[in-house]
PDB file of N, CA, C and O in Angstrom:
ATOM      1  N   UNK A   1       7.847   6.054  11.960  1.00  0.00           N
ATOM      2  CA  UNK A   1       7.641   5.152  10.839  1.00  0.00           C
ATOM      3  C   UNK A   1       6.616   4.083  11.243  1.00  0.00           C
ATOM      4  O   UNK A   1       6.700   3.539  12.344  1.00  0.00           O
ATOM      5  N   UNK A   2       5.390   3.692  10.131  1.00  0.00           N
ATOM      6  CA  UNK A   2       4.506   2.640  10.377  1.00  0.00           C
ATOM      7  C   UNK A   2       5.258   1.131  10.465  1.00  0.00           C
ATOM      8  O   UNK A   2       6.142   0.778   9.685  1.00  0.00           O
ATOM      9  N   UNK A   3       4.922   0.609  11.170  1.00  0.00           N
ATOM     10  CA  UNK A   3       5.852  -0.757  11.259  1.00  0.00           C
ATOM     11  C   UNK A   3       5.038  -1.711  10.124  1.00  0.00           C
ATOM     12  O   UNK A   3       3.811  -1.780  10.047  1.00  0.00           O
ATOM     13  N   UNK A   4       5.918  -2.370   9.334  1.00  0.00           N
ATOM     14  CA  UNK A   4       5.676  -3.102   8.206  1.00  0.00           C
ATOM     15  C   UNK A   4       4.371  -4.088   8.621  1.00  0.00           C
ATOM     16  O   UNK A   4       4.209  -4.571   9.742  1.00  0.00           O
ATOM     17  N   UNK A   5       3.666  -4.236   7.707  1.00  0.00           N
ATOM     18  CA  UNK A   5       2.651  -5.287   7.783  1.00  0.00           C
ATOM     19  C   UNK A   5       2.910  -6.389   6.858  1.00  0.00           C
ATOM     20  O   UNK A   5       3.134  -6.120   5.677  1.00  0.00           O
ATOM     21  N   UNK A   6       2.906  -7.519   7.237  1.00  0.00           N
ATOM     22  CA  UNK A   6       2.752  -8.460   5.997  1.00  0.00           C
ATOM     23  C   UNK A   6       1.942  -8.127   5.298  1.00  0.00           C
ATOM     24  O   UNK A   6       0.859  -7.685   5.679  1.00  0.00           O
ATOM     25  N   UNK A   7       2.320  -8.280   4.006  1.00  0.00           N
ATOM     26  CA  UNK A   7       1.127  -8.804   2.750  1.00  0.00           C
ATOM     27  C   UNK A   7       0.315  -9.683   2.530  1.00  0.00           C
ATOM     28  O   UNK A   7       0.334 -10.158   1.395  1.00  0.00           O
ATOM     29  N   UNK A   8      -0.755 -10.257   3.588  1.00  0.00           N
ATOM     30  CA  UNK A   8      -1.305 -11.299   3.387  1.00  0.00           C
ATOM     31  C   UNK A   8      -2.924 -10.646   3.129  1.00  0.00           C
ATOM     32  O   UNK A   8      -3.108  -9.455   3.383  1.00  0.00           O
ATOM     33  N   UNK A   9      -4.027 -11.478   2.628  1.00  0.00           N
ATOM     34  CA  UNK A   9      -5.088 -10.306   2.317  1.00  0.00           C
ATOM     35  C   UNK A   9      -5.889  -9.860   3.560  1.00  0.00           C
ATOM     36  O   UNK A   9      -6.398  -8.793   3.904  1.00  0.00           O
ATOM     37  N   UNK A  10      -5.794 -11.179   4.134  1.00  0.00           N
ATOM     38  CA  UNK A  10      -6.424 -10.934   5.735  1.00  0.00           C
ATOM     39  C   UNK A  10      -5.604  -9.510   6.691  1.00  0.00           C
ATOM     40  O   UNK A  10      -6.387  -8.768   7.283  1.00  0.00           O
ATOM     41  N   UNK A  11      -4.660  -9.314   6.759  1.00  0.00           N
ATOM     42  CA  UNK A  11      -3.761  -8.357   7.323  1.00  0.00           C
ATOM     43  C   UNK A  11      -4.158  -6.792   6.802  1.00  0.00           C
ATOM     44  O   UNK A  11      -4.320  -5.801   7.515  1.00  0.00           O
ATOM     45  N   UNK A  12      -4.273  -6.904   5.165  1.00  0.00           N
ATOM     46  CA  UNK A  12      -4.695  -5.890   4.340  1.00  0.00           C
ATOM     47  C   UNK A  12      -6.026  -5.453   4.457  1.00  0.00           C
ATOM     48  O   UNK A  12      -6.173  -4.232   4.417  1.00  0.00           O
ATOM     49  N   UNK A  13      -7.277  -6.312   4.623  1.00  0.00           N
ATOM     50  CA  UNK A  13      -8.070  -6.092   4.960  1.00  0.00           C
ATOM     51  C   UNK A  13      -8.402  -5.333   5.776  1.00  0.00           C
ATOM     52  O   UNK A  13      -8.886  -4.234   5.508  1.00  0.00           O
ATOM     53  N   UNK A  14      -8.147  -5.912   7.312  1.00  0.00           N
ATOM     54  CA  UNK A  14      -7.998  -5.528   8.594  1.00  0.00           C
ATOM     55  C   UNK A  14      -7.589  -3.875   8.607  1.00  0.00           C
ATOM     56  O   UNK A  14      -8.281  -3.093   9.259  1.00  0.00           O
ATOM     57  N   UNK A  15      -6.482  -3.439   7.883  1.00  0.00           N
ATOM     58  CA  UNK A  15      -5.999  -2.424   7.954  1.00  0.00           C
ATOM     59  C   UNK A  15      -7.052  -1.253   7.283  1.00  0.00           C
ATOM     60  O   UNK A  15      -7.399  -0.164   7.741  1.00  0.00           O
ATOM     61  N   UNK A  16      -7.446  -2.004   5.881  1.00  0.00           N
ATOM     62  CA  UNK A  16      -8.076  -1.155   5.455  1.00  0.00           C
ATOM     63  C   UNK A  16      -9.152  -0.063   5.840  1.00  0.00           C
ATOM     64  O   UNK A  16      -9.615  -0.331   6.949  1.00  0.00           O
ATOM     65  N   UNK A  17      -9.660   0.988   5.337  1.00  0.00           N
ATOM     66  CA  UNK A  17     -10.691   1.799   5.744  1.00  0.00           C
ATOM     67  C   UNK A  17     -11.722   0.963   5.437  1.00  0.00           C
ATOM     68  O   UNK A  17     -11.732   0.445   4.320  1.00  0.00           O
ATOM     69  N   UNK A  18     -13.237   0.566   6.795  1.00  0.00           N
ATOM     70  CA  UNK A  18     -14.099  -0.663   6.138  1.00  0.00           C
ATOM     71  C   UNK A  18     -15.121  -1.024   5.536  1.00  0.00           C
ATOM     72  O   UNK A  18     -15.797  -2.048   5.430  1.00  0.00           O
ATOM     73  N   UNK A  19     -15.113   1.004   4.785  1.00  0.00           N
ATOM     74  CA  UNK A  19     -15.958   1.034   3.588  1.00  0.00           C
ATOM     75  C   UNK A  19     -15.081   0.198   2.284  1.00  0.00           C
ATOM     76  O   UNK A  19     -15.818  -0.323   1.448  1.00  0.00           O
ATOM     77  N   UNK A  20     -13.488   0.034   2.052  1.00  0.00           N
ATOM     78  CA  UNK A  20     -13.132  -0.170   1.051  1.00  0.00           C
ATOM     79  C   UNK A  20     -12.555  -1.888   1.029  1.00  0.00           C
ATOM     80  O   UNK A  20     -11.874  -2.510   0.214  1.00  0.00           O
ATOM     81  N   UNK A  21     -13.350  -2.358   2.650  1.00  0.00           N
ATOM     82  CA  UNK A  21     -12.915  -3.926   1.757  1.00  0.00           C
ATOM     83  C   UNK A  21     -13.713  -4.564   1.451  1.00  0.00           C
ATOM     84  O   UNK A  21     -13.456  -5.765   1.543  1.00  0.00           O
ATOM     85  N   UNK A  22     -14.873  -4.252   1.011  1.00  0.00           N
ATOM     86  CA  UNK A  22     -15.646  -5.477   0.378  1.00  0.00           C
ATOM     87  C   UNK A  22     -14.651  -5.211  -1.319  1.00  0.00           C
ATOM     88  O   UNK A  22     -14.402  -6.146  -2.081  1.00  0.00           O
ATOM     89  N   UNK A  23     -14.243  -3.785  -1.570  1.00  0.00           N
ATOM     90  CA  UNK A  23     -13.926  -3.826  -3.077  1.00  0.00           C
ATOM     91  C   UNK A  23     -12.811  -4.798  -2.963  1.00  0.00           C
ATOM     92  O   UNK A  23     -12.922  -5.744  -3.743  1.00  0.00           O
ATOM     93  N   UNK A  24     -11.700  -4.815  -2.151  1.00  0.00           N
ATOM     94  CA  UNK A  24     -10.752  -5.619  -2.302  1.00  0.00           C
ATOM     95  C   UNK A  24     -10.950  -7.251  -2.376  1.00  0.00           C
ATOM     96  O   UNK A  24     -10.316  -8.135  -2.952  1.00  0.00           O
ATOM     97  N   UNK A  25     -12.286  -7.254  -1.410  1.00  0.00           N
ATOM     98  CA  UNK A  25     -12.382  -8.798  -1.139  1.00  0.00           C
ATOM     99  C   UNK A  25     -13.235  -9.257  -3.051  1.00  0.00           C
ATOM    100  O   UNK A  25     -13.049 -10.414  -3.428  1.00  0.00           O
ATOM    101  N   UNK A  26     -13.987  -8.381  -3.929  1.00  0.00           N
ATOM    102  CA  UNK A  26     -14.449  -8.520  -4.684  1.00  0.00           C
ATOM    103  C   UNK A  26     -13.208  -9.397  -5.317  1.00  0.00           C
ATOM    104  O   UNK A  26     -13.195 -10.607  -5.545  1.00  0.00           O
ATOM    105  N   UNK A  27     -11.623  -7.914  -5.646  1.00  0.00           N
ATOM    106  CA  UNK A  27     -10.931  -7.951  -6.201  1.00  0.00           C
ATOM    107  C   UNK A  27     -10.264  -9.732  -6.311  1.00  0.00           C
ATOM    108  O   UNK A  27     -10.117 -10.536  -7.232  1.00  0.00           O
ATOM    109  N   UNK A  28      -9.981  -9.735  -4.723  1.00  0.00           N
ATOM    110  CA  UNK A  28      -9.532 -11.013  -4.731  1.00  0.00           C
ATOM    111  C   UNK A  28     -10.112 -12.236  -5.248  1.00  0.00           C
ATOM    112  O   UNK A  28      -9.377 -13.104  -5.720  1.00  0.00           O
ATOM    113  N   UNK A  29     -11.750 -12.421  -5.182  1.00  0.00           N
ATOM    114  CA  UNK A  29     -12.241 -13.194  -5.619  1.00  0.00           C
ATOM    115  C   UNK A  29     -12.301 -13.517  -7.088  1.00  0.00           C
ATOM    116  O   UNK A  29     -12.636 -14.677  -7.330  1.00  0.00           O
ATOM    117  N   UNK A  30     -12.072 -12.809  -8.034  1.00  0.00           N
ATOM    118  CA  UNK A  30     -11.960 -12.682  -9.098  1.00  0.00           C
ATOM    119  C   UNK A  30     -10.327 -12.590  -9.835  1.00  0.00           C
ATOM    120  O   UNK A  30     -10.094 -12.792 -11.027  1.00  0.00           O
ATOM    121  N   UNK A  31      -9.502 -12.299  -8.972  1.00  0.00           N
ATOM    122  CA  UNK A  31      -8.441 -12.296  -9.770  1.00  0.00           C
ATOM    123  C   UNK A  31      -7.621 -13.387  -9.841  1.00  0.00           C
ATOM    124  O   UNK A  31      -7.509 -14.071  -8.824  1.00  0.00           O
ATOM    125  N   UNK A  32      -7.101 -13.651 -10.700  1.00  0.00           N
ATOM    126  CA  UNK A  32      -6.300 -15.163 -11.360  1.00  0.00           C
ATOM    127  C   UNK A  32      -4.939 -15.039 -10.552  1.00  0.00           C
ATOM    128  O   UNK A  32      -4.112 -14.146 -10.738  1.00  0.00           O
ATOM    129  N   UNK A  33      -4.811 -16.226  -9.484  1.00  0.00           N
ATOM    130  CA  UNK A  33      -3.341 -16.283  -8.598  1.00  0.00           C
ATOM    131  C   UNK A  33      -2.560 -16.298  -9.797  1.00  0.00           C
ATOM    132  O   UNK A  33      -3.086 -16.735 -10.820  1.00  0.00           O
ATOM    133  N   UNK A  34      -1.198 -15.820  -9.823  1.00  0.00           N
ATOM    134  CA  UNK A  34       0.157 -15.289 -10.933  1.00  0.00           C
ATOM    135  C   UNK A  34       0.413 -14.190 -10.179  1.00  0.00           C
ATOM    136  O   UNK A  34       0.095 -13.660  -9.114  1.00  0.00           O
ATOM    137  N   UNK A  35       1.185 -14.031 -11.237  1.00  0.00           N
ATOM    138  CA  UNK A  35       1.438 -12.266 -11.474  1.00  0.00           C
ATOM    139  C   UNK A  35       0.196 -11.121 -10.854  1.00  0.00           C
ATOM    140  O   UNK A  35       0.309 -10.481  -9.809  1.00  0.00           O
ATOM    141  N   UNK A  36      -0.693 -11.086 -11.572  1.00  0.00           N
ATOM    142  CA  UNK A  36      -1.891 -10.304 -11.419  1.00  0.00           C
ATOM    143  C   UNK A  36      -2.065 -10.117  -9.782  1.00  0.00           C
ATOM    144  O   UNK A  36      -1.913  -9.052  -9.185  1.00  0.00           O
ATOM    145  N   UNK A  37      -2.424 -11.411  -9.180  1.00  0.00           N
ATOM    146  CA  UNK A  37      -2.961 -11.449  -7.847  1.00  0.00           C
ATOM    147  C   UNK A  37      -1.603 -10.670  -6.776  1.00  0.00           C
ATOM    148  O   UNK A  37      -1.709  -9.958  -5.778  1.00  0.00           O
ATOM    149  N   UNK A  38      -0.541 -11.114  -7.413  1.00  0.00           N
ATOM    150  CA  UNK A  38       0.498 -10.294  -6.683  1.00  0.00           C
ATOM    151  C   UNK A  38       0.676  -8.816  -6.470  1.00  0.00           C
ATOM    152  O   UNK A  38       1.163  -8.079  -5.613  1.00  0.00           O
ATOM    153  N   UNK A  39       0.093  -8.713  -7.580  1.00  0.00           N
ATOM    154  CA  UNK A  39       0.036  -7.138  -8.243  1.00  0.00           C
ATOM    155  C   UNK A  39      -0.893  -6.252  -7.413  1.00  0.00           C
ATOM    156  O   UNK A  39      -0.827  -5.143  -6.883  1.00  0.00           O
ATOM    157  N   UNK A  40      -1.933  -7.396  -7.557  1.00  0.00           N
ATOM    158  CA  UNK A  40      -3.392  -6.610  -6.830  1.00  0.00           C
ATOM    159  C   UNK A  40      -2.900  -6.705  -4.444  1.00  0.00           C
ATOM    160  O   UNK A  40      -3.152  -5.962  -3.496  1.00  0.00           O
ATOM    161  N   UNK A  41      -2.476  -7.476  -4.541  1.00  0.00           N
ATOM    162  CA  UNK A  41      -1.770  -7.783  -3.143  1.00  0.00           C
ATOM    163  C   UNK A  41      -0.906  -6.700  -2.831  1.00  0.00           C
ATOM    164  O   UNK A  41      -0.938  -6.030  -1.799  1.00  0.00           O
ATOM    165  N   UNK A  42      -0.088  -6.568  -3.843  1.00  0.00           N
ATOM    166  CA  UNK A  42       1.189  -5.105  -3.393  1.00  0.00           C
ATOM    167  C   UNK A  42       0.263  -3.742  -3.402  1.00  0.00           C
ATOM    168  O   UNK A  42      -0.048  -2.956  -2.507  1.00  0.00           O
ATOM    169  N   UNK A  43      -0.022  -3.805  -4.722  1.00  0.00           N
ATOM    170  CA  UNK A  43      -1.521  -2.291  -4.372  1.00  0.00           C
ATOM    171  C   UNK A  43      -1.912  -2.185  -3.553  1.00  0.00           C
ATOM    172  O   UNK A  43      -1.438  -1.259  -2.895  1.00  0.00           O
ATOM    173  N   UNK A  44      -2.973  -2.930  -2.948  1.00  0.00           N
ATOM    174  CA  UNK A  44      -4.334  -2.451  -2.020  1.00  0.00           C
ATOM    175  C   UNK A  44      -3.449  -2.828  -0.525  1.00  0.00           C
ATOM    176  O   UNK A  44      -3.894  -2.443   0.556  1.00  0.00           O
ATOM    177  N   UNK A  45      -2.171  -3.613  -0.626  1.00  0.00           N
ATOM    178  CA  UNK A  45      -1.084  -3.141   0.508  1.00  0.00           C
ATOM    179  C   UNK A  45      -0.690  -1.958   1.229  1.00  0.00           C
ATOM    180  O   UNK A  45      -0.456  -1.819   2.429  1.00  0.00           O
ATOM    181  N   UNK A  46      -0.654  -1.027   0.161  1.00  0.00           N
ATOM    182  CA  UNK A  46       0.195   0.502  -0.066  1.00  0.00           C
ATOM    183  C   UNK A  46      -1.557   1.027   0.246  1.00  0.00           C
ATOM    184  O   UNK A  46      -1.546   1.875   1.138  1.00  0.00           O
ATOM    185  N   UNK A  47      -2.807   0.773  -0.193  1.00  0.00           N
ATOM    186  CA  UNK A  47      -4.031   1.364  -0.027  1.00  0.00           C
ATOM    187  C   UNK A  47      -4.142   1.330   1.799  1.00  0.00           C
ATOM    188  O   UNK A  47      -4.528   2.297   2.457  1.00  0.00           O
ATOM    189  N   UNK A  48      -3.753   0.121   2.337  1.00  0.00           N
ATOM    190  CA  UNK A  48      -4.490  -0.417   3.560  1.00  0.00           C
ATOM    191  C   UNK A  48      -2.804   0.551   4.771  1.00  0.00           C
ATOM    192  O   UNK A  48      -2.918   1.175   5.826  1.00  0.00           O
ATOM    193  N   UNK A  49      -1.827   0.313   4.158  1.00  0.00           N
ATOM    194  CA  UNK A  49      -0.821   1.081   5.114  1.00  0.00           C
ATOM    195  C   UNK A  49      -0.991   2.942   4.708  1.00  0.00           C
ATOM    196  O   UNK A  49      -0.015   3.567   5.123  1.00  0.00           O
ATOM    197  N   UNK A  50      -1.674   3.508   4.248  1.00  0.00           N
ATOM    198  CA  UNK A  50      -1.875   4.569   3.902  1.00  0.00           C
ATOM    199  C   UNK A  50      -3.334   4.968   5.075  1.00  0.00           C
ATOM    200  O   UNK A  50      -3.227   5.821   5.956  1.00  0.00           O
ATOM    201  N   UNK A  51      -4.347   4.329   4.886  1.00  0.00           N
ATOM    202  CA  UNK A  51      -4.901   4.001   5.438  1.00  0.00           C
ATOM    203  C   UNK A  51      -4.693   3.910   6.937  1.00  0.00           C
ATOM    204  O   UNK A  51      -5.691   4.285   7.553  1.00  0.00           O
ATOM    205  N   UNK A  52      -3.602   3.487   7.761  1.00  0.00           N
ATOM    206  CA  UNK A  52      -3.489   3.522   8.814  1.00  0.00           C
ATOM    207  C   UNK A  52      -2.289   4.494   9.295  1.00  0.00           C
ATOM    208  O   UNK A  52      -2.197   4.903  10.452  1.00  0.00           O
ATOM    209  N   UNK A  53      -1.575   4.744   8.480  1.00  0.00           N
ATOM    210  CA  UNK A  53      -0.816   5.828   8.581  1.00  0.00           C
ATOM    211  C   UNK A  53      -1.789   7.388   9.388  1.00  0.00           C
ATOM    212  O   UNK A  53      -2.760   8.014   8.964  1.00  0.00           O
ATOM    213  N   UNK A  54      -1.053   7.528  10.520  1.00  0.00           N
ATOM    214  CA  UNK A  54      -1.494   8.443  10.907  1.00  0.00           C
ATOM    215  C   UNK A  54      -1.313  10.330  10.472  1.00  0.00           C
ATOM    216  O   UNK A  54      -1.860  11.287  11.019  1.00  0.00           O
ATOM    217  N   UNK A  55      -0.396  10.307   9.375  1.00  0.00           N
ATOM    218  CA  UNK A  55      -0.421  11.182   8.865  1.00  0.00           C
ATOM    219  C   UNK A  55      -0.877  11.084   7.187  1.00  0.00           C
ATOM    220  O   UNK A  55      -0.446  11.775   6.265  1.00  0.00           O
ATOM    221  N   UNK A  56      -1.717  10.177   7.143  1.00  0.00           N
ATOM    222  CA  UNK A  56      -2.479  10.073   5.604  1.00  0.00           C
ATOM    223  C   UNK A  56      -3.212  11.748   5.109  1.00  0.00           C
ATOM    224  O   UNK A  56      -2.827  11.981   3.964  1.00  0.00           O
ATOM    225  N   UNK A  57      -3.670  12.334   5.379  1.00  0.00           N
ATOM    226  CA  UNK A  57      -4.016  13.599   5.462  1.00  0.00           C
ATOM    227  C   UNK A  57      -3.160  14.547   4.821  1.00  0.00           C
ATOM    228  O   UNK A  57      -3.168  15.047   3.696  1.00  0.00           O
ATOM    229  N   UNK A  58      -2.355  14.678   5.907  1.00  0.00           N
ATOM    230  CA  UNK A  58      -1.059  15.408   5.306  1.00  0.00           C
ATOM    231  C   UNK A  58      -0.344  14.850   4.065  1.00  0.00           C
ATOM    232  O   UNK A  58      -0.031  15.651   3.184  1.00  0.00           O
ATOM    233  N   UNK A  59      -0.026  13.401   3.904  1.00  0.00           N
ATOM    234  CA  UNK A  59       0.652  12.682   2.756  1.00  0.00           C
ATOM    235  C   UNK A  59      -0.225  13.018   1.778  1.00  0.00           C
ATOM    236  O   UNK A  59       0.342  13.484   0.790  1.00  0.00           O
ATOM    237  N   UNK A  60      -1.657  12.933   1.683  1.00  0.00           N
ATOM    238  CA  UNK A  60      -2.544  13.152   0.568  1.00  0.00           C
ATOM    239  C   UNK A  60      -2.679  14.697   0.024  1.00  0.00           C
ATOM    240  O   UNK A  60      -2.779  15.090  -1.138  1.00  0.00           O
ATOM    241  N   UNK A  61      -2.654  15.292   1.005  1.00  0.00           N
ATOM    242  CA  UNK A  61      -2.667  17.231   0.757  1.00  0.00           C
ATOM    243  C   UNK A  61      -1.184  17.136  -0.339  1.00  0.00           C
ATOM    244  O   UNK A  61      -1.015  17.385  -1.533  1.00  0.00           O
ATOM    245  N   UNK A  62      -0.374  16.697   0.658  1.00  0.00           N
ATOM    246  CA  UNK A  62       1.017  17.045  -0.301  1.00  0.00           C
ATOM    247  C   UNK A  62       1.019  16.484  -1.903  1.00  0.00           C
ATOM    248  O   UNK A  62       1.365  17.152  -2.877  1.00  0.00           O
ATOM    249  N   UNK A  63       0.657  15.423  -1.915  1.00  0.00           N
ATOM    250  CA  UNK A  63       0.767  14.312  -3.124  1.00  0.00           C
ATOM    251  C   UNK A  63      -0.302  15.442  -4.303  1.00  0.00           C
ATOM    252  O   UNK A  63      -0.148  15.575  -5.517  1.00  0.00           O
ATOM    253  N   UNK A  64      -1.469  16.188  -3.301  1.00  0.00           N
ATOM    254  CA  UNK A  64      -2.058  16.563  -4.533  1.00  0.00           C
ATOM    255  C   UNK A  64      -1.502  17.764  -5.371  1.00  0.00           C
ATOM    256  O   UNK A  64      -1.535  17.914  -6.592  1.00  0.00           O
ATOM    257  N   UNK A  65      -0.880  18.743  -4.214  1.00  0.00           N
ATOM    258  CA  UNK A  65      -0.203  20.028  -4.582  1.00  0.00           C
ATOM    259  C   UNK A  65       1.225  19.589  -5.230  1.00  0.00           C
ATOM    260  O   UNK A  65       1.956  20.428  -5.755  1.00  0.00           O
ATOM    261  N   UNK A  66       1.468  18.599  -5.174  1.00  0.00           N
ATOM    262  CA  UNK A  66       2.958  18.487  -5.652  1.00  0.00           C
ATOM    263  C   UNK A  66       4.100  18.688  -5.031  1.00  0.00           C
ATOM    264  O   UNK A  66       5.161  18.979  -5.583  1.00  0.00           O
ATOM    265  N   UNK A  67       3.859  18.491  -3.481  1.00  0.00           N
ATOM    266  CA  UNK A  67       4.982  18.728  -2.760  1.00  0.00           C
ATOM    267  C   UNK A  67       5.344  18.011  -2.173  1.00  0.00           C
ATOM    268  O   UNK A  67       6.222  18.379  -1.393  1.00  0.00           O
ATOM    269  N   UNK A  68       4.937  16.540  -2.137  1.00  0.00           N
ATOM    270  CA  UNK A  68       5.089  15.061  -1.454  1.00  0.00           C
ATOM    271  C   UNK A  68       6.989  14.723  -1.819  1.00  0.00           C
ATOM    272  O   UNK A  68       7.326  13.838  -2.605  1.00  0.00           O
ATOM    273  N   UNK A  69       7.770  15.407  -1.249  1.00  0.00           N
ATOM    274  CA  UNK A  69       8.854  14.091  -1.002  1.00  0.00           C
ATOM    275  C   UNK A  69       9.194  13.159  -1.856  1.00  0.00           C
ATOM    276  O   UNK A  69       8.503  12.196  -1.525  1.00  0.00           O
ATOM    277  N   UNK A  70       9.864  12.845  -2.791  1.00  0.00           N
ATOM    278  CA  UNK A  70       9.721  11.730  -3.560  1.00  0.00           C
ATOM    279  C   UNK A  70      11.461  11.210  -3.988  1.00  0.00           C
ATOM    280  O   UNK A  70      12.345  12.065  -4.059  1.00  0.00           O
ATOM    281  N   UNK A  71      11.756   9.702  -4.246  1.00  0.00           N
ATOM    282  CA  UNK A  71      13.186   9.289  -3.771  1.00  0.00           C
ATOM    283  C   UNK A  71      13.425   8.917  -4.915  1.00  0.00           C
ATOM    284  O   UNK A  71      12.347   9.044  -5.496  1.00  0.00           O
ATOM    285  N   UNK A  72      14.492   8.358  -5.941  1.00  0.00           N
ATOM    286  CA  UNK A  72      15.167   7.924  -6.774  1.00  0.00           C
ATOM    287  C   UNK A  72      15.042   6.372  -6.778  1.00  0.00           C
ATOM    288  O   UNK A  72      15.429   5.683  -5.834  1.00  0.00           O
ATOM    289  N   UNK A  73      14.520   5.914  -7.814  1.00  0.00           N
ATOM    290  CA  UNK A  73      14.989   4.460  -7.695  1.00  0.00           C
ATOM    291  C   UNK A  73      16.063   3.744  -7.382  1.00  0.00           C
ATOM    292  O   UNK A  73      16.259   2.631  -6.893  1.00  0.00           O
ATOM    293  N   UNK A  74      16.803   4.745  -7.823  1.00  0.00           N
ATOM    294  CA  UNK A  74      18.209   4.528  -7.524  1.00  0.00           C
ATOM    295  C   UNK A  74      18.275   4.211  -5.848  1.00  0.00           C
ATOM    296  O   UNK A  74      18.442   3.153  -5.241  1.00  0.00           O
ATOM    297  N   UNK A  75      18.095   5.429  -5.442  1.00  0.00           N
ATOM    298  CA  UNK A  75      18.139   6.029  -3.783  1.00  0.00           C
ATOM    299  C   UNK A  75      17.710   4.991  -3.014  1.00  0.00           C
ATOM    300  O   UNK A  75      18.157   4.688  -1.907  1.00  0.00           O
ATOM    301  N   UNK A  76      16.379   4.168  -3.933  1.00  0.00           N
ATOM    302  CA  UNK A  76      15.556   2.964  -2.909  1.00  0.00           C
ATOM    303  C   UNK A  76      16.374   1.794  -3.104  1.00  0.00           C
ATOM    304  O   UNK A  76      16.551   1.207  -2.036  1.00  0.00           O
ATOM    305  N   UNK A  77      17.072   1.116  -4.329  1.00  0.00           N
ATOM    306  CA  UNK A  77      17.823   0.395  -4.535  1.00  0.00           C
ATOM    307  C   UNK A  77      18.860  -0.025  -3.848  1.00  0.00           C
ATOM    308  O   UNK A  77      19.256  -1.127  -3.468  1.00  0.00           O
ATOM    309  N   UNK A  78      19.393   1.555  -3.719  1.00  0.00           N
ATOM    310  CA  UNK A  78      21.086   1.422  -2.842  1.00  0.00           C
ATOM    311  C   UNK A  78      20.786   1.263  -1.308  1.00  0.00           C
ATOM    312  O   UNK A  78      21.504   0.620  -0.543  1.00  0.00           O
ATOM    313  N   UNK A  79      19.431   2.047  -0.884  1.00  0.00           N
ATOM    314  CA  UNK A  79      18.921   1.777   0.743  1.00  0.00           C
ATOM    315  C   UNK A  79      18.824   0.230   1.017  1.00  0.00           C
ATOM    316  O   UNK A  79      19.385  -0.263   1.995  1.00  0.00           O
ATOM    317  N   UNK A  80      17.986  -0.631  -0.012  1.00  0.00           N
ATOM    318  CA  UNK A  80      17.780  -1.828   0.086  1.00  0.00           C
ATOM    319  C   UNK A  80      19.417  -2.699   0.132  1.00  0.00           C
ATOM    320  O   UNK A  80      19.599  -3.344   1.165  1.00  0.00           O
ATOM    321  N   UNK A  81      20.146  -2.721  -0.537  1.00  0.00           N
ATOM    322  CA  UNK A  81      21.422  -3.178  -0.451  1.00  0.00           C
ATOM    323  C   UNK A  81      22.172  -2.886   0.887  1.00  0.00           C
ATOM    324  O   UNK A  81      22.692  -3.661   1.690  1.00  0.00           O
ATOM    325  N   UNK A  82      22.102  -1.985   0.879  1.00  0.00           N
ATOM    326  CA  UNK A  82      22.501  -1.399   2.530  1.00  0.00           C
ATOM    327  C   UNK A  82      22.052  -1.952   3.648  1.00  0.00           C
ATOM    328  O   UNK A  82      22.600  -1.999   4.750  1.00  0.00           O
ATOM    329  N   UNK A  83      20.886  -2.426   3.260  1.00  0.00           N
ATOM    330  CA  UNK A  83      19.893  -3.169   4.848  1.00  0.00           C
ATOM    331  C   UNK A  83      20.444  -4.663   4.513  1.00  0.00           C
ATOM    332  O   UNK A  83      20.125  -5.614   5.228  1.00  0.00           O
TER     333      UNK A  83
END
């Protein structure tokens, strides 16, 4: 398992592939702190830990054929309560 990264944009950056952060750094510059900026923070989060995931390859092959693994909201809910 990838060990959690904070969500901060600097962290996200860093992680990212470093053709794709000038788009993020665009993103940030332009987007209105709220909701939105949170939004755009949790995304390009999941972009930048994908990204360093050493089995991104394989996760992406699967995701396209339709054979990626996938959990219940439920399933993530009750895991989270549990921790």
């Amino acid at each position: 398992m990838i060990p959690r990264a904070p969500r901060t944009i600097q962290v996200i950056a860093d992680a990212l592939d470093p053709e794709r952060r000038p788009e993020l750094y665009r993103l940030v510059l332009t987007t209105e702190a709220g909701p939105e900026l949170h939004n755009l923070i949790a995304t390009w989060w999941g972009h930048a830990m994908l990204d360093t995931d050493p089995d991104r390859e394989r996760i992406i092959a699967a995701a396209e054929v339709g054979t990626l693994p996938t959990v219940s909201m439920d399933a993530v809910l009750k895991l989270r309560h549990a921790r």
